[in-house]
Structure formats: structure tokens, C-alpha cells
mmCIF file of the N, C-alpha and C atoms, coordinates in Angstrom:
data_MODEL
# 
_entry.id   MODEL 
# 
loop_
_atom_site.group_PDB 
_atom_site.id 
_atom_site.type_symbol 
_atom_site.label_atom_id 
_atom_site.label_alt_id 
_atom_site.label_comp_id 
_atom_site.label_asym_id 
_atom_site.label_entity_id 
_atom_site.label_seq_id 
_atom_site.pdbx_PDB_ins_code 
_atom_site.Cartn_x 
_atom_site.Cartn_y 
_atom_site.Cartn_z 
_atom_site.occupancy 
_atom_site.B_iso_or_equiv 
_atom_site.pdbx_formal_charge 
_atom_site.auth_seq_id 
_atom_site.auth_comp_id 
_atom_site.auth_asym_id 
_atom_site.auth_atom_id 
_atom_site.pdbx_PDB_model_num 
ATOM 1   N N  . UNK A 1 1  ? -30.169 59.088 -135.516 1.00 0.00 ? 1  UNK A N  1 
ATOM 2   C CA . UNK A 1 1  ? -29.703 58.309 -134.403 1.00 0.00 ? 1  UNK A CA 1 
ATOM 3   C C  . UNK A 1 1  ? -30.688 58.505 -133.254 1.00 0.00 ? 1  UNK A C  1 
ATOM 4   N N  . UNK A 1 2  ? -30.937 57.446 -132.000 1.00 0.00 ? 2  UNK A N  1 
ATOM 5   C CA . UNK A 1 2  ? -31.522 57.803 -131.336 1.00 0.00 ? 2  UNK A CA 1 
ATOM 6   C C  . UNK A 1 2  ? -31.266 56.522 -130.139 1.00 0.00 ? 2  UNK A C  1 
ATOM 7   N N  . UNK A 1 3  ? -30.784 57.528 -129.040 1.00 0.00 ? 3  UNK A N  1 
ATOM 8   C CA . UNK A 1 3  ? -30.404 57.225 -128.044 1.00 0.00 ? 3  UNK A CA 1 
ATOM 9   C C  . UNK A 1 3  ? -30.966 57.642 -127.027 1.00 0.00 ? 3  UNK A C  1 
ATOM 10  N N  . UNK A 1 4  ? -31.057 56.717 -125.798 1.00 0.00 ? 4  UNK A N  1 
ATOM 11  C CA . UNK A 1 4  ? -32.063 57.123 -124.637 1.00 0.00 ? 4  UNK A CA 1 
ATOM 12  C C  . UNK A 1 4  ? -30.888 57.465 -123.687 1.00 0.00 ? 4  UNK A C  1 
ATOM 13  N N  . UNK A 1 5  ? -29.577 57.057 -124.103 1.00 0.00 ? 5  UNK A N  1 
ATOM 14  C CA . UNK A 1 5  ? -28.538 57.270 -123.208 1.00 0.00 ? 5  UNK A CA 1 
ATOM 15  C C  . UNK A 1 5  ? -27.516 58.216 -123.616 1.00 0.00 ? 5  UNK A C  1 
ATOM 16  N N  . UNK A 1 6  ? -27.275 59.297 -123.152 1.00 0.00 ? 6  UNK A N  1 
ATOM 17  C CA . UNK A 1 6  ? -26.258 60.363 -124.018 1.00 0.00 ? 6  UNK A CA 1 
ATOM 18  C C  . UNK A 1 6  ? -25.185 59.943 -123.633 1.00 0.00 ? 6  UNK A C  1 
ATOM 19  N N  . UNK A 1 7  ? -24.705 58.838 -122.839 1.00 0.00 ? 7  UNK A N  1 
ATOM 20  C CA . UNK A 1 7  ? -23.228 58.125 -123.030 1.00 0.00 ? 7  UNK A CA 1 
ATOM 21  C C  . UNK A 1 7  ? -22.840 56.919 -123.729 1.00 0.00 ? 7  UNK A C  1 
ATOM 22  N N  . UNK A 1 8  ? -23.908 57.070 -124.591 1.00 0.00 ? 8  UNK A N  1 
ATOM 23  C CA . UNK A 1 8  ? -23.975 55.908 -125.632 1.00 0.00 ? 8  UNK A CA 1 
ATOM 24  C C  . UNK A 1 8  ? -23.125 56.373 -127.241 1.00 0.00 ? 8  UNK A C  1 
ATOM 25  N N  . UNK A 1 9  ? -23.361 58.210 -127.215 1.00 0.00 ? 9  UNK A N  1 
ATOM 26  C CA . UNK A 1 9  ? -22.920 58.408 -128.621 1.00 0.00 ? 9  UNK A CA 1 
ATOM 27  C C  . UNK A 1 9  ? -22.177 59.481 -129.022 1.00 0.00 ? 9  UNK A C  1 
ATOM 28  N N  . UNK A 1 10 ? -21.168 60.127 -129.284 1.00 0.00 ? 10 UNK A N  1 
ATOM 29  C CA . UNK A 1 10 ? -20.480 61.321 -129.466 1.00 0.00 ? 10 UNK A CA 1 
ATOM 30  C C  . UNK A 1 10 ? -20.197 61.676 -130.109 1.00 0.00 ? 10 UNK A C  1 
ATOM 31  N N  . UNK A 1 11 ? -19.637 63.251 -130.835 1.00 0.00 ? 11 UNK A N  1 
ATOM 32  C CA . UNK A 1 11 ? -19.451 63.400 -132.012 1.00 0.00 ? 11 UNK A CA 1 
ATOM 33  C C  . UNK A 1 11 ? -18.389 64.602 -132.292 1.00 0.00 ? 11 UNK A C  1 
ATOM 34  N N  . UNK A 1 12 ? -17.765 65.190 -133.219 1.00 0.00 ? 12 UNK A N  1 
ATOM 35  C CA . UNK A 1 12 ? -16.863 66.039 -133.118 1.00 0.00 ? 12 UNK A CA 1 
ATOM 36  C C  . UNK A 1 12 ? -17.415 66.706 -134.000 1.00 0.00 ? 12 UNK A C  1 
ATOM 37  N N  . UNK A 1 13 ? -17.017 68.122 -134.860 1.00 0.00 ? 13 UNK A N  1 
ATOM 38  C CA . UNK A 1 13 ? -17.748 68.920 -135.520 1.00 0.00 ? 13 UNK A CA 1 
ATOM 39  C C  . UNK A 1 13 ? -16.661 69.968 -135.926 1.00 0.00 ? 13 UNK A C  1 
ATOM 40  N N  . UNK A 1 14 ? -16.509 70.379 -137.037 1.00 0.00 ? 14 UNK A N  1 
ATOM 41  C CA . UNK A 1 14 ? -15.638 71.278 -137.126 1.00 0.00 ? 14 UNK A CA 1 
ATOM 42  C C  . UNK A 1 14 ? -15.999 72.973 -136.750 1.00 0.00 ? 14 UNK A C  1 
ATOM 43  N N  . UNK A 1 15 ? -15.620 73.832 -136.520 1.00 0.00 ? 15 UNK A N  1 
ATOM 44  C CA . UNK A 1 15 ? -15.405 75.179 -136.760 1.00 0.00 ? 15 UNK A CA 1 
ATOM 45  C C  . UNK A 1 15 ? -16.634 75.679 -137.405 1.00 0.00 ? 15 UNK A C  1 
ATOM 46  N N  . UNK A 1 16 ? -17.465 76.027 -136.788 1.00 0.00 ? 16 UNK A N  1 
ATOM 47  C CA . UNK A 1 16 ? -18.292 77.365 -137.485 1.00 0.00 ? 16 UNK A CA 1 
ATOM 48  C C  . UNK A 1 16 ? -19.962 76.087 -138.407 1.00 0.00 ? 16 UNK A C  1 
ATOM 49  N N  . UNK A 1 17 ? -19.618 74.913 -137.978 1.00 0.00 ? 17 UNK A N  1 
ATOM 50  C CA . UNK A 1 17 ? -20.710 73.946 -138.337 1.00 0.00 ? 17 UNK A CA 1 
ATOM 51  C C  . UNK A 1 17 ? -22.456 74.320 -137.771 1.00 0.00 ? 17 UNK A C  1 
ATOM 52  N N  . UNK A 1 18 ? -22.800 73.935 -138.103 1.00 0.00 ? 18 UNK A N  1 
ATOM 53  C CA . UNK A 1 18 ? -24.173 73.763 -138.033 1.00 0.00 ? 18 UNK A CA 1 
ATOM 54  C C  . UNK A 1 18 ? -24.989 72.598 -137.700 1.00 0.00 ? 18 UNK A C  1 
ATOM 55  N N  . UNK A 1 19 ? -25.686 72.810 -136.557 1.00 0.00 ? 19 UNK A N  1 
ATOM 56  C CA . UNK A 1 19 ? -25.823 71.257 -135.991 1.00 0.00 ? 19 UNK A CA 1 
ATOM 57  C C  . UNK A 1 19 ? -27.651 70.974 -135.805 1.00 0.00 ? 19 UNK A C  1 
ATOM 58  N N  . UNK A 1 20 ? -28.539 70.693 -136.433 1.00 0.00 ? 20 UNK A N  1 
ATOM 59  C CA . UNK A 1 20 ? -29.969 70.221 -135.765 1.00 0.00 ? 20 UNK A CA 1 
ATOM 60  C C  . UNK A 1 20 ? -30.280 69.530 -135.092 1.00 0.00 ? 20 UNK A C  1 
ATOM 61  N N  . UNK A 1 21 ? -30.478 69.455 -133.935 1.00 0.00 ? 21 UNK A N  1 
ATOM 62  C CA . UNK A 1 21 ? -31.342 68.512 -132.817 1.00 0.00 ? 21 UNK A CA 1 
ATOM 63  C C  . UNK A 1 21 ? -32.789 68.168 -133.125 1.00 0.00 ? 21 UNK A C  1 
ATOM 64  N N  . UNK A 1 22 ? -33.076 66.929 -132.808 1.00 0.00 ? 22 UNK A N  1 
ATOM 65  C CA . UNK A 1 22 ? -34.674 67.426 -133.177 1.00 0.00 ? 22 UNK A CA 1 
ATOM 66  C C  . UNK A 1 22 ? -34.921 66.164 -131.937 1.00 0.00 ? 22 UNK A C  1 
ATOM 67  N N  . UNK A 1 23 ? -35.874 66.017 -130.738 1.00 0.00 ? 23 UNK A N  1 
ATOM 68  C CA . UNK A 1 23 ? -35.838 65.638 -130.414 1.00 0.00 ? 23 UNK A CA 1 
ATOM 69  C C  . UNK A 1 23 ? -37.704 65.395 -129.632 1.00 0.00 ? 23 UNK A C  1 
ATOM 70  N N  . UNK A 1 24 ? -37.867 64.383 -128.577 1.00 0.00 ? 24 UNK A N  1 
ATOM 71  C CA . UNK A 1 24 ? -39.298 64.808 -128.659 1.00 0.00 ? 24 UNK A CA 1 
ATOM 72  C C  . UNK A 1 24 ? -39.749 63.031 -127.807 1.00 0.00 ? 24 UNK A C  1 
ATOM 73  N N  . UNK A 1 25 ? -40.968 62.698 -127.501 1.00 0.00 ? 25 UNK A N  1 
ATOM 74  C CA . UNK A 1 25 ? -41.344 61.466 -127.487 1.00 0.00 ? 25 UNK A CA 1 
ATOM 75  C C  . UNK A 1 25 ? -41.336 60.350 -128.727 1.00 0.00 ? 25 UNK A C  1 
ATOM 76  N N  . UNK A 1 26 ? -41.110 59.468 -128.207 1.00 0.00 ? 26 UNK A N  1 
ATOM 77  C CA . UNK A 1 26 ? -40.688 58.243 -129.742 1.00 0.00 ? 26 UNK A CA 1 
ATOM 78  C C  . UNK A 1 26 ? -41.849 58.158 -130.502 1.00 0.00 ? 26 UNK A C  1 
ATOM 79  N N  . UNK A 1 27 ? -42.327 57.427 -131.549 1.00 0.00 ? 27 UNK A N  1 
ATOM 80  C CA . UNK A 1 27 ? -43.228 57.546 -131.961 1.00 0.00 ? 27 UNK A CA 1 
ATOM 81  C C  . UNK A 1 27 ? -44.155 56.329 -131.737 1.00 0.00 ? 27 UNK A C  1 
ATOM 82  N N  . UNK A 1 28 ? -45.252 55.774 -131.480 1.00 0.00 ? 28 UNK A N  1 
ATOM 83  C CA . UNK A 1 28 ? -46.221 54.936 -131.150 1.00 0.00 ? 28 UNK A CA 1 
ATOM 84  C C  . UNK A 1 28 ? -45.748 53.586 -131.812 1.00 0.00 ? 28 UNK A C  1 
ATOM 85  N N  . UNK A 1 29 ? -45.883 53.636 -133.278 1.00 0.00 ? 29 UNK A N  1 
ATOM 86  C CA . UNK A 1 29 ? -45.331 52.597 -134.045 1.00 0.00 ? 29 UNK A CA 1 
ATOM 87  C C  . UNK A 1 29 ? -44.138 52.820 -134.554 1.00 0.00 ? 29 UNK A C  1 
ATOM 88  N N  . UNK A 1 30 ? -43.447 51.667 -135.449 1.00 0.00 ? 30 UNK A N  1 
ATOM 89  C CA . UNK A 1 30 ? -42.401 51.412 -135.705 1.00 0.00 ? 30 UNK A CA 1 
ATOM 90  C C  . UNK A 1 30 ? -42.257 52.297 -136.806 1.00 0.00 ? 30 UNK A C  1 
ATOM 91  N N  . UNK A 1 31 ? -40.657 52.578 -137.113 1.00 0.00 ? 31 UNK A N  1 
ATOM 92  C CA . UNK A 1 31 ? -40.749 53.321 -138.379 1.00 0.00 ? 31 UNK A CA 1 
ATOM 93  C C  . UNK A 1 31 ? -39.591 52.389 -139.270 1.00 0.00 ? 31 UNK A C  1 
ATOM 94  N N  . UNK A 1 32 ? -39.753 52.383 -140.357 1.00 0.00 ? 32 UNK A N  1 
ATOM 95  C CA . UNK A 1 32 ? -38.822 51.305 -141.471 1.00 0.00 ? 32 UNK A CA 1 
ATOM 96  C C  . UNK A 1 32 ? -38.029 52.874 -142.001 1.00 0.00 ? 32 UNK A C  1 
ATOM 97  N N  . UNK A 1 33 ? -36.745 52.229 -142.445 1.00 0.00 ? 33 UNK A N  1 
ATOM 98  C CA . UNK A 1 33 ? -35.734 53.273 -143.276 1.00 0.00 ? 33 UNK A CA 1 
ATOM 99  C C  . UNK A 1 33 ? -35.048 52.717 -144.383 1.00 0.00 ? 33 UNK A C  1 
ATOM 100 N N  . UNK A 1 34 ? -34.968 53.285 -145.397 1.00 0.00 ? 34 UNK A N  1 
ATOM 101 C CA . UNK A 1 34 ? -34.330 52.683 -146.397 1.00 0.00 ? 34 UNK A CA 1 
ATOM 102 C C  . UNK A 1 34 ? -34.073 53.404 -147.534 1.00 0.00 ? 34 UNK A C  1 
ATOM 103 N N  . UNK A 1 35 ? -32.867 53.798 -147.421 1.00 0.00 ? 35 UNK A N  1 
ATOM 104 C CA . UNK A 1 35 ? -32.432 54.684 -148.428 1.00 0.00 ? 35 UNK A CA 1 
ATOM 105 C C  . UNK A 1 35 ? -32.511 56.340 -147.686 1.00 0.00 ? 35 UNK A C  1 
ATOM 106 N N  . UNK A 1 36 ? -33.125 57.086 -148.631 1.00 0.00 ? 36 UNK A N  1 
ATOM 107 C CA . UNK A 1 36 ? -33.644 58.259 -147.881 1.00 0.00 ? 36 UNK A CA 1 
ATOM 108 C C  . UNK A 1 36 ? -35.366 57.956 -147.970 1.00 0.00 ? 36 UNK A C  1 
ATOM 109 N N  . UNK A 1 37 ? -35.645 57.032 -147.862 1.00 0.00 ? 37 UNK A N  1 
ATOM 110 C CA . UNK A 1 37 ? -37.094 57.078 -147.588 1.00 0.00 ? 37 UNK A CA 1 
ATOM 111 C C  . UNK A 1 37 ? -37.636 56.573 -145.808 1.00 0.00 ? 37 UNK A C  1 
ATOM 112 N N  . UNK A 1 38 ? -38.726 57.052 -145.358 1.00 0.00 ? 38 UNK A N  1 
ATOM 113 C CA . UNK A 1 38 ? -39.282 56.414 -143.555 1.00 0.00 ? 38 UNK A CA 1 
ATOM 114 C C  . UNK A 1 38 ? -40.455 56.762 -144.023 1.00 0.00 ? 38 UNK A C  1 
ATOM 115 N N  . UNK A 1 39 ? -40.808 55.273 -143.262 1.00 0.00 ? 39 UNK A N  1 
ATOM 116 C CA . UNK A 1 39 ? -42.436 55.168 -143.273 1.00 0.00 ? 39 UNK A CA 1 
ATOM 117 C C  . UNK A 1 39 ? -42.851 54.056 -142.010 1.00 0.00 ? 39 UNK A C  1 
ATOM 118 N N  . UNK A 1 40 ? -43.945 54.411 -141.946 1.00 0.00 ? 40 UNK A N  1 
ATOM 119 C CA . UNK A 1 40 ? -44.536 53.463 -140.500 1.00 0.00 ? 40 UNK A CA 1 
ATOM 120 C C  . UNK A 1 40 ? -45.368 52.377 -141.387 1.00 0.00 ? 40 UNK A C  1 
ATOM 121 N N  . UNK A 1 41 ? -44.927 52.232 -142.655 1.00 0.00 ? 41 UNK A N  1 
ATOM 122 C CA . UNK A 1 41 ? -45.491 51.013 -143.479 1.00 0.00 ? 41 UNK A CA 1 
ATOM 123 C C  . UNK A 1 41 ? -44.563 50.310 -144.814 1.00 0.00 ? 41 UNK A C  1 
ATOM 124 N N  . UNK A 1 42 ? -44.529 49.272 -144.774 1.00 0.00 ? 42 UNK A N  1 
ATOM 125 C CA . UNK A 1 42 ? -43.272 48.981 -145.545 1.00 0.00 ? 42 UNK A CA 1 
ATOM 126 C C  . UNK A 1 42 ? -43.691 49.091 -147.268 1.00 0.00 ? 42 UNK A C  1 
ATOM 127 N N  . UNK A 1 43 ? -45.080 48.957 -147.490 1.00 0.00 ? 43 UNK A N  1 
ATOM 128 C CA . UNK A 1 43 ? -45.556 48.813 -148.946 1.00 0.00 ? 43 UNK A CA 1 
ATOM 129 C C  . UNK A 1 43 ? -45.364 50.633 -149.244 1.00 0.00 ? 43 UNK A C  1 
ATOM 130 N N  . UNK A 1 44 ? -45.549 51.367 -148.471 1.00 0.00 ? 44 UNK A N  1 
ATOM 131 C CA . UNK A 1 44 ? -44.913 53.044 -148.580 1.00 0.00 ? 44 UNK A CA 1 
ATOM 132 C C  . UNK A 1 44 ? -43.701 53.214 -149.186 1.00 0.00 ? 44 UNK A C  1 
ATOM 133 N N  . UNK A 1 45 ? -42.647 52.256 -148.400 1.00 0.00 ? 45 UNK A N  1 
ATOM 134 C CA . UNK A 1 45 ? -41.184 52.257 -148.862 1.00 0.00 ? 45 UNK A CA 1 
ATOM 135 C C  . UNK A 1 45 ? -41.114 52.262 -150.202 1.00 0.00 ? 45 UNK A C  1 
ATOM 136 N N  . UNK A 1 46 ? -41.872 50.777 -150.620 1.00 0.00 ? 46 UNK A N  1 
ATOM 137 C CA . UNK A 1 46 ? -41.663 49.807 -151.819 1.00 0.00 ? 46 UNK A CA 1 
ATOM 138 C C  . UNK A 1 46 ? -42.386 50.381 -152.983 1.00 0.00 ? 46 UNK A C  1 
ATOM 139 N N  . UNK A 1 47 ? -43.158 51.409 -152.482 1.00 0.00 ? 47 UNK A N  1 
ATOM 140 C CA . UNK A 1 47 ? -43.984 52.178 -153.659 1.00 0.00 ? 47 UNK A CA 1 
ATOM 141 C C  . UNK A 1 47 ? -42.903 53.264 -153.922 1.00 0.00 ? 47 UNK A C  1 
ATOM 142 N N  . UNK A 1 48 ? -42.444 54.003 -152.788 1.00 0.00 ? 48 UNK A N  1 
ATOM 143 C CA . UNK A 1 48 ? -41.610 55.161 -153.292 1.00 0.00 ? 48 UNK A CA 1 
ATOM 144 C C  . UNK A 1 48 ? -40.478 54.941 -154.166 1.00 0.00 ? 48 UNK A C  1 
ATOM 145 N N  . UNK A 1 49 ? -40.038 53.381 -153.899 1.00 0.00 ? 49 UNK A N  1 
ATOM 146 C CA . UNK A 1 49 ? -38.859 53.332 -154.595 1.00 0.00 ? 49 UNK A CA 1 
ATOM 147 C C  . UNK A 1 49 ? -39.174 52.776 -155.940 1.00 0.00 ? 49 UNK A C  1 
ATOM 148 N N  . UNK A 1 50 ? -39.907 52.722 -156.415 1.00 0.00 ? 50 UNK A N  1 
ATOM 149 C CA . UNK A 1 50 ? -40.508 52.393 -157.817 1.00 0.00 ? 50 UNK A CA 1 
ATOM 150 C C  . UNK A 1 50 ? -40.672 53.886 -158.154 1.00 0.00 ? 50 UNK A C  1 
ATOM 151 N N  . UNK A 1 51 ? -41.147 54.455 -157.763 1.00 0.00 ? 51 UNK A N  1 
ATOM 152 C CA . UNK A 1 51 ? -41.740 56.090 -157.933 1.00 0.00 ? 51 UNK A CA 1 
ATOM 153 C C  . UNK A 1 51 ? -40.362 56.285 -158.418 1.00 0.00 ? 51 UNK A C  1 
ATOM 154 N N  . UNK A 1 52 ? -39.085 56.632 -157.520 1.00 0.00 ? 52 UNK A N  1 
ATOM 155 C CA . UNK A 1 52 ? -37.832 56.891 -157.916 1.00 0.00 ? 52 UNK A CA 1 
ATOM 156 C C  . UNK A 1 52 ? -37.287 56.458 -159.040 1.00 0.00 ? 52 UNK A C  1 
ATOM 157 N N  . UNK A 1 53 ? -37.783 55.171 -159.236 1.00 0.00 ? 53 UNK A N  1 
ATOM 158 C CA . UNK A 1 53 ? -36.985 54.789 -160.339 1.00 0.00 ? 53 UNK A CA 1 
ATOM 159 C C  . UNK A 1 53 ? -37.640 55.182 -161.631 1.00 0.00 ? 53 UNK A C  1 
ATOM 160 N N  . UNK A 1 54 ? -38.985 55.417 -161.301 1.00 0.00 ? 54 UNK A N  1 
ATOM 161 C CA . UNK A 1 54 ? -39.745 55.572 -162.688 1.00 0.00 ? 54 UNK A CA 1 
ATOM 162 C C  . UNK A 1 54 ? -40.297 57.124 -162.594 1.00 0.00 ? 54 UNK A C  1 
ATOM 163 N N  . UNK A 1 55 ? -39.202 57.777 -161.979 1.00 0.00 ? 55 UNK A N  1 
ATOM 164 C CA . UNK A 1 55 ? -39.048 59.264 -162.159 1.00 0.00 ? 55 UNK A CA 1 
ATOM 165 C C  . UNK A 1 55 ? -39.792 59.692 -161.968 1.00 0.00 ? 55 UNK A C  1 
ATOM 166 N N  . UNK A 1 56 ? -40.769 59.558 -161.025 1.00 0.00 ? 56 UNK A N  1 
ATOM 167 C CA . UNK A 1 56 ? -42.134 60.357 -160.714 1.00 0.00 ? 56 UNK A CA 1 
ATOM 168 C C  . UNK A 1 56 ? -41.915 61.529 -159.655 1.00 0.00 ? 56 UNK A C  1 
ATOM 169 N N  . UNK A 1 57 ? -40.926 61.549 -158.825 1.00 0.00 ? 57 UNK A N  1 
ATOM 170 C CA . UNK A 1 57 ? -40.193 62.593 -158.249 1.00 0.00 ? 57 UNK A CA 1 
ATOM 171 C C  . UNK A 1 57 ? -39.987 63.563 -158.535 1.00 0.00 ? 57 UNK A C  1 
ATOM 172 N N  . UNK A 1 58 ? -40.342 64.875 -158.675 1.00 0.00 ? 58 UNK A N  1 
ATOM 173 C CA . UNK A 1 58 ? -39.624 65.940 -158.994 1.00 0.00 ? 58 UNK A CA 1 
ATOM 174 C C  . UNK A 1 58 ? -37.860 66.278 -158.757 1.00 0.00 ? 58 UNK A C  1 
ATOM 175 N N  . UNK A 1 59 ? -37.389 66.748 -159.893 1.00 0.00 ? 59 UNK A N  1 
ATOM 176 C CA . UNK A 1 59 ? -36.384 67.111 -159.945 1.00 0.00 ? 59 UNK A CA 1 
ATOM 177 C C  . UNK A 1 59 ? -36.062 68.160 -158.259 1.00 0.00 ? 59 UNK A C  1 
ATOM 178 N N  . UNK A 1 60 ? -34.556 68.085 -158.029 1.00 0.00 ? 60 UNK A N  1 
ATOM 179 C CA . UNK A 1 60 ? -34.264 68.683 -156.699 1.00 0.00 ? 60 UNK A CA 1 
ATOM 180 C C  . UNK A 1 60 ? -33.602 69.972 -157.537 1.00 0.00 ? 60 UNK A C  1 
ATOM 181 N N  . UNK A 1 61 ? -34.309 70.924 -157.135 1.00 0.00 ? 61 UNK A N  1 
ATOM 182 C CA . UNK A 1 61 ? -33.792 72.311 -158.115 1.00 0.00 ? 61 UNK A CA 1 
ATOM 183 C C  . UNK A 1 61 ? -32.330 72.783 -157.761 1.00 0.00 ? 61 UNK A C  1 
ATOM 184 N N  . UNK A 1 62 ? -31.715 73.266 -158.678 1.00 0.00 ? 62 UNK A N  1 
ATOM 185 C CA . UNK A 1 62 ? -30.113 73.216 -159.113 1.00 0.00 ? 62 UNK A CA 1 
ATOM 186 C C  . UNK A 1 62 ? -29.403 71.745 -159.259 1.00 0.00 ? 62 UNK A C  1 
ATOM 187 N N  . UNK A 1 63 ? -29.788 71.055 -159.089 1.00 0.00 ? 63 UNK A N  1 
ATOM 188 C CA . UNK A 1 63 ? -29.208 69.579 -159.004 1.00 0.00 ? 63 UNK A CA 1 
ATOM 189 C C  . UNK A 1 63 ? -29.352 69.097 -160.471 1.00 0.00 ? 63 UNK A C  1 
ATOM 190 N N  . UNK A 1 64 ? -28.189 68.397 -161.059 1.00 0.00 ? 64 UNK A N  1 
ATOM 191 C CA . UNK A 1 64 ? -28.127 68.328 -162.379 1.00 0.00 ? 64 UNK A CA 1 
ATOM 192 C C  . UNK A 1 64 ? -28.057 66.889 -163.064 1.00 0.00 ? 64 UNK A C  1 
ATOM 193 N N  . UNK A 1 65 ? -27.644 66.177 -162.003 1.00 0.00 ? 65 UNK A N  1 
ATOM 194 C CA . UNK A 1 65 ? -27.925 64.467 -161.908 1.00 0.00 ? 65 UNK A CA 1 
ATOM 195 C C  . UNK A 1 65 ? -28.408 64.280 -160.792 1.00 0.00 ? 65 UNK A C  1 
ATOM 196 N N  . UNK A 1 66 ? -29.442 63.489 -161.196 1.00 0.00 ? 66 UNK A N  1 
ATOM 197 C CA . UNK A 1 66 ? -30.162 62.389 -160.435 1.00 0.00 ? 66 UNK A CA 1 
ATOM 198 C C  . UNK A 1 66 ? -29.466 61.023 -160.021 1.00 0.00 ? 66 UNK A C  1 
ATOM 199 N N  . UNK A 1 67 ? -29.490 60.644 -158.675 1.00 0.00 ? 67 UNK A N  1 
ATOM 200 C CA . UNK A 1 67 ? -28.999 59.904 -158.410 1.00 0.00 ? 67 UNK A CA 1 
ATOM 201 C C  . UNK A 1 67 ? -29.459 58.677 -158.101 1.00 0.00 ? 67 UNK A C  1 
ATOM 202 N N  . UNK A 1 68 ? -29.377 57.714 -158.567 1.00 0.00 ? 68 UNK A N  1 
ATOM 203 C CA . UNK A 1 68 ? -29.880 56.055 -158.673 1.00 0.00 ? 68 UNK A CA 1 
ATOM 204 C C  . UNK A 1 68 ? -29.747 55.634 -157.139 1.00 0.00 ? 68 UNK A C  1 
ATOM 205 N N  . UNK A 1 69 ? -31.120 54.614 -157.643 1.00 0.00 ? 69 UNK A N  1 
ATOM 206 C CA . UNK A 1 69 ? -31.825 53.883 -156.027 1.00 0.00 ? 69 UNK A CA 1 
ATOM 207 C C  . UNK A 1 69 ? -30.127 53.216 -155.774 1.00 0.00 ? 69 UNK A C  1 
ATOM 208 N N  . UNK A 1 70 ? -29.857 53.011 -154.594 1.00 0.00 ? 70 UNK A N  1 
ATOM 209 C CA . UNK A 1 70 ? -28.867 52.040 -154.357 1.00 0.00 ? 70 UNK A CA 1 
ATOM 210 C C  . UNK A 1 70 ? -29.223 50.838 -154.933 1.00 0.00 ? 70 UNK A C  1 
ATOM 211 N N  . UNK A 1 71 ? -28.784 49.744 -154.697 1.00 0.00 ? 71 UNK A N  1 
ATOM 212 C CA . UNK A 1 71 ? -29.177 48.278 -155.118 1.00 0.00 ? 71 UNK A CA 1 
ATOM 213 C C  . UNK A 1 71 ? -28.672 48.209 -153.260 1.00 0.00 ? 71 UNK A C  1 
ATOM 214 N N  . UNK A 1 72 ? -29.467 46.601 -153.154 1.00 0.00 ? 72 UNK A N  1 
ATOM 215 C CA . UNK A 1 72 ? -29.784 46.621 -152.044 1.00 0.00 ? 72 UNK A CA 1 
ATOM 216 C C  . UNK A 1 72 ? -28.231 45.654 -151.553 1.00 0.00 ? 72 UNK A C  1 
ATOM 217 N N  . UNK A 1 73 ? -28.077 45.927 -150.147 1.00 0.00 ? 73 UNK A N  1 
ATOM 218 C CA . UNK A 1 73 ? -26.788 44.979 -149.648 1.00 0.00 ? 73 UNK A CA 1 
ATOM 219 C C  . UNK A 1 73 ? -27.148 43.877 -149.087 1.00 0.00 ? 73 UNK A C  1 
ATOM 220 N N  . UNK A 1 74 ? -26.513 43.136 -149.875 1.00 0.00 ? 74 UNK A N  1 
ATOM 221 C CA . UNK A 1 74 ? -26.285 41.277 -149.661 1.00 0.00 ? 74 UNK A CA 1 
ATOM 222 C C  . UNK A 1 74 ? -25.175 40.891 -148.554 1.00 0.00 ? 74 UNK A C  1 
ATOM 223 N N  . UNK A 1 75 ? -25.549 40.304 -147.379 1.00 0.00 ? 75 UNK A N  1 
ATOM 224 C CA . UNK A 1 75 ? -24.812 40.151 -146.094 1.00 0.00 ? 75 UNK A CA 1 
ATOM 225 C C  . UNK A 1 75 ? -24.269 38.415 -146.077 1.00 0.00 ? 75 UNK A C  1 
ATOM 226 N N  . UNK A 1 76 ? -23.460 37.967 -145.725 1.00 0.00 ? 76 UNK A N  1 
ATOM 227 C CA . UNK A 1 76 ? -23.359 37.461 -145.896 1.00 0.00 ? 76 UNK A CA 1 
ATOM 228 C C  . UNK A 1 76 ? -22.863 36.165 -147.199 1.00 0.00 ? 76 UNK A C  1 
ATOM 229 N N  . UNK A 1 77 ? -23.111 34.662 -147.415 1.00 0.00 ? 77 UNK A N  1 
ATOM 230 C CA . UNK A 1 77 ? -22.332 34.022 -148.711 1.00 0.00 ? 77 UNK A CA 1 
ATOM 231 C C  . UNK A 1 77 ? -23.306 34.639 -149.920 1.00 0.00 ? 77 UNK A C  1 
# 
């Protein structure tokens, strides 16, 4: 999330949570998001998510299924 206004966004948190801030100047260019992938280039995206699908990723250690690209959301008819 990223807000220039801290009365723009709020949040609640339970008991004993753990919270990261990371904060800083914006970045020069734009950044694209999609999925769990960011890149300041969209053919980056479109490569990683081929990579994903064609398992070029290393396995996430203890993790026992791999979890499939989303399919993308259709807005609208």
C-alpha cells in the first residue's frame, strides 16, 4: 500500500503480531504488479510467469505444493 496521506488508511492487528514498515522516497519509474511478481518492465512480468508455469523456480523449502499462476480476472460482460 502506499499512501502520501496517513488519513487515508488504517488497520487493526491482533495481540502479539508483527508488523514491517518499509518506507522511503517513491521510485523514479513506474512499477507493474501482478500476482506476486513487480517489475519496472512489463515483458519481466510476462517472462516470470511463464518461468512459473514451466517450473523454472525453485521449490520454496518445506512447502509441499506448489501453487498455480492465478488465471487472470475478467471485469466486466
Amino acid at each position: 500500500m502506499v499512501a502520501k496521506d496517513a488519513t487515508l488508511c488504517s488497520f487493526e492487528i491482533e495481540a502479539n503480531s508483527t508488523v514491517y514498515i518499509f518506507g522511503g522516497d517513491a521510485f523514479p519509474e513506474e512499477r507493474f504488479i501482478e500476482w506476486n511478481f513487480v517489475a519496472s518492465d512489463k515483458a519481466l512480468i510476462e517472462k516470470a510467469k511463464k518461468d512459473w508455469q514451466g517450473n523454472k523456480f525453485p521449490n520454496v523449502p518445506t512447502e509441499t505444493v506448489r501453487i498455480p499462476l492465478p488465471e487472470p480476472k475478467r471485469f466486466g460482460g
